[in-house]
TIRO-2110 file (N, C-alpha, C; in Angstrom, 1 decimal):
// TIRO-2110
-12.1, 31.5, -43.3, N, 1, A
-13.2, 31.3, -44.2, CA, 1, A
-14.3, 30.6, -43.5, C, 1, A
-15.8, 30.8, -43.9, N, 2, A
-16.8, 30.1, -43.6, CA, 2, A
-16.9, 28.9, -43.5, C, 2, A
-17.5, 28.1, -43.3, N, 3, A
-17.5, 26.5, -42.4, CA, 3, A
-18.7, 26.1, -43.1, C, 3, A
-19.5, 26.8, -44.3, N, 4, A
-20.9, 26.7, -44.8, CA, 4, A
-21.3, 27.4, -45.9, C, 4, A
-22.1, 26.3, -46.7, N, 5, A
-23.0, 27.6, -47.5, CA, 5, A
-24.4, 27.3, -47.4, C, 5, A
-25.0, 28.8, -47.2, N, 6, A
-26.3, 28.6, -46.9, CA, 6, A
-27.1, 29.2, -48.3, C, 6, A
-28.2, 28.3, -48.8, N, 7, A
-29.1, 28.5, -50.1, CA, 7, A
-30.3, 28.5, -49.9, C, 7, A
-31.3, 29.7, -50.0, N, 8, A
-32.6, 29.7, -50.2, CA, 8, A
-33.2, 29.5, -51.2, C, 8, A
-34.4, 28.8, -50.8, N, 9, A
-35.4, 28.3, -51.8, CA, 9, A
-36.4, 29.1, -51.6, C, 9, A
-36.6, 30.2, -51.9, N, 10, A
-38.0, 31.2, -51.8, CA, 10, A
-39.5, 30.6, -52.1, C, 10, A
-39.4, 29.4, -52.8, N, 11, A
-40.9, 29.2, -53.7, CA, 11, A
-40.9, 28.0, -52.7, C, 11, A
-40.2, 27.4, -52.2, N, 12, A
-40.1, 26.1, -51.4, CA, 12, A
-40.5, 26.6, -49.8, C, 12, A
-39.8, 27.5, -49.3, N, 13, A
-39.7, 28.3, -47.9, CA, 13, A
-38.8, 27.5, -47.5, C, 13, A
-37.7, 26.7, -47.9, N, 14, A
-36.9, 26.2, -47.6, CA, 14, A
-35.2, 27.1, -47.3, C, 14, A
-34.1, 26.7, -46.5, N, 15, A
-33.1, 26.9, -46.5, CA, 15, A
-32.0, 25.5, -46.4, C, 15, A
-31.3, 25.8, -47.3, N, 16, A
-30.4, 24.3, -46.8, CA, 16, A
-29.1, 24.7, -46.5, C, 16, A
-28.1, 24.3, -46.1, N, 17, A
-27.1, 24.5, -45.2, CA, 17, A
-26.2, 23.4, -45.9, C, 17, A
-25.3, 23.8, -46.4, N, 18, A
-24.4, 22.7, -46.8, CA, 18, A
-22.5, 23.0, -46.5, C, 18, A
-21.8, 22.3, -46.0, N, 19, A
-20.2, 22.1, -45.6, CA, 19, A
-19.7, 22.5, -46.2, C, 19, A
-18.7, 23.6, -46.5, N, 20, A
-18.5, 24.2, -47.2, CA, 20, A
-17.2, 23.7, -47.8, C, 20, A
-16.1, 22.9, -47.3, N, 21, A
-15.6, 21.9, -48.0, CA, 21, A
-16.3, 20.6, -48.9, C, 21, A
-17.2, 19.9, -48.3, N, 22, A
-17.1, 18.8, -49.0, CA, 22, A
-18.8, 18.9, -50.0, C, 22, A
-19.4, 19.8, -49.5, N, 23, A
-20.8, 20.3, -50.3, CA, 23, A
-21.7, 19.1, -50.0, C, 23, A
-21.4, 18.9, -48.7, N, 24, A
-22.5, 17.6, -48.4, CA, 24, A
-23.7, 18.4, -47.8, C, 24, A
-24.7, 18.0, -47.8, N, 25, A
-25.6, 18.2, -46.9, CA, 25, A
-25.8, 18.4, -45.4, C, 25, A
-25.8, 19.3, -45.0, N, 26, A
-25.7, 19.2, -43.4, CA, 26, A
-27.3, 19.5, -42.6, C, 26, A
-28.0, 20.1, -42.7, N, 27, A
-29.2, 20.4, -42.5, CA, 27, A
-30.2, 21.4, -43.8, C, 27, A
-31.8, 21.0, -43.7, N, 28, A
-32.6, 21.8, -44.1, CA, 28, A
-33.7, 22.3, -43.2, C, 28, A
-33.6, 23.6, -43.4, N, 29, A
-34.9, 24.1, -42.6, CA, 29, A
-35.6, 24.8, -42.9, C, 29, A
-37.1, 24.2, -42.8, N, 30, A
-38.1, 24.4, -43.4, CA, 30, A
-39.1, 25.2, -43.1, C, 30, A
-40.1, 25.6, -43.5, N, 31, A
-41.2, 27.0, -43.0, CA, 31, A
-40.7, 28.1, -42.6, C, 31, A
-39.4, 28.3, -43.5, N, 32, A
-38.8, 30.0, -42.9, CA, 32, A
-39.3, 31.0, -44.4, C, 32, A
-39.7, 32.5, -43.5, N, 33, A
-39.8, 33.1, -44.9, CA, 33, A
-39.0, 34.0, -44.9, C, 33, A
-38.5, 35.0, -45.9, N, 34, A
-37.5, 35.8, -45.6, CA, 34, A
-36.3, 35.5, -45.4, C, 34, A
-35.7, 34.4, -45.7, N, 35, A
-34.7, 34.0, -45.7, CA, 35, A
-33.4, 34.0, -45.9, C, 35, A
-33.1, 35.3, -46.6, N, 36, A
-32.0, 35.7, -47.0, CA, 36, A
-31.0, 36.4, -46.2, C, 36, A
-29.9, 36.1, -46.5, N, 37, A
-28.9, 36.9, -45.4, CA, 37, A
-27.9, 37.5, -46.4, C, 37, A
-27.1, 38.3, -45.9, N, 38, A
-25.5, 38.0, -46.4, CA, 38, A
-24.5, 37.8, -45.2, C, 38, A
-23.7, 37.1, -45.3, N, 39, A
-22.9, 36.6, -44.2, CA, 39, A
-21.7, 37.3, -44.3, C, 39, A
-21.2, 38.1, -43.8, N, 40, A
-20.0, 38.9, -44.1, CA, 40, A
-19.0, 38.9, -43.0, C, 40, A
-18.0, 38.1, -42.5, N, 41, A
-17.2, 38.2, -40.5, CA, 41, A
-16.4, 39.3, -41.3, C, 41, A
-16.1, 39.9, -42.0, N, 42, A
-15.0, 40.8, -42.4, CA, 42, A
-15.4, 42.1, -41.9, C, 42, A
-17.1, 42.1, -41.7, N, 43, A
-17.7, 43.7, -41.3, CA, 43, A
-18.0, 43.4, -39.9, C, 43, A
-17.9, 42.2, -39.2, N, 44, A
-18.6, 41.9, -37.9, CA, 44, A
-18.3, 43.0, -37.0, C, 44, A
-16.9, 43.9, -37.0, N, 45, A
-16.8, 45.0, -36.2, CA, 45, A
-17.6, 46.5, -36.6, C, 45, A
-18.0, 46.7, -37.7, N, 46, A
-18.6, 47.7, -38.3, CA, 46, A
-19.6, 48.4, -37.6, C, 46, A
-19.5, 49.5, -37.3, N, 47, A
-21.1, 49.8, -36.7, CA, 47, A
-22.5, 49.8, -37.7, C, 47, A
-23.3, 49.5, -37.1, N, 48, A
-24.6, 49.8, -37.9, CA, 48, A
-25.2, 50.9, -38.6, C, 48, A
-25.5, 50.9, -40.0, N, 49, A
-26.0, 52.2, -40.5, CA, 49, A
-24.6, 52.1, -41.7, C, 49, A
-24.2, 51.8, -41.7, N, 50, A
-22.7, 51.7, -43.1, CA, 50, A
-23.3, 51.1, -44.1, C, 50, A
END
């Protein structure tokens, strides 16, 4: 499993990054736009276009 959860703030342009055991804070980073991902390692071998 993942090591993190990452949460965008669209209205903020913020992203924060939090431990995915203990939900502590680990970093925020700021002035990003577009920020959204999906984090998936289960498709990391997948080719592109699926």
């Amino acid at each position: 499993m993942g090591g993190f959860v990452y949460v965008s703030d669209w209205q903020g342009n913020v992203a924060h990054v939090y431990d995915a055991e203990t939900l502590e804070d680990v970093v925020e980073i700021s002035g990003v736009t577009t920020h959204t991902v999906v984090f998936n390692t289960g498709r990391r071998h997948e080719q592109l276009g699926h």
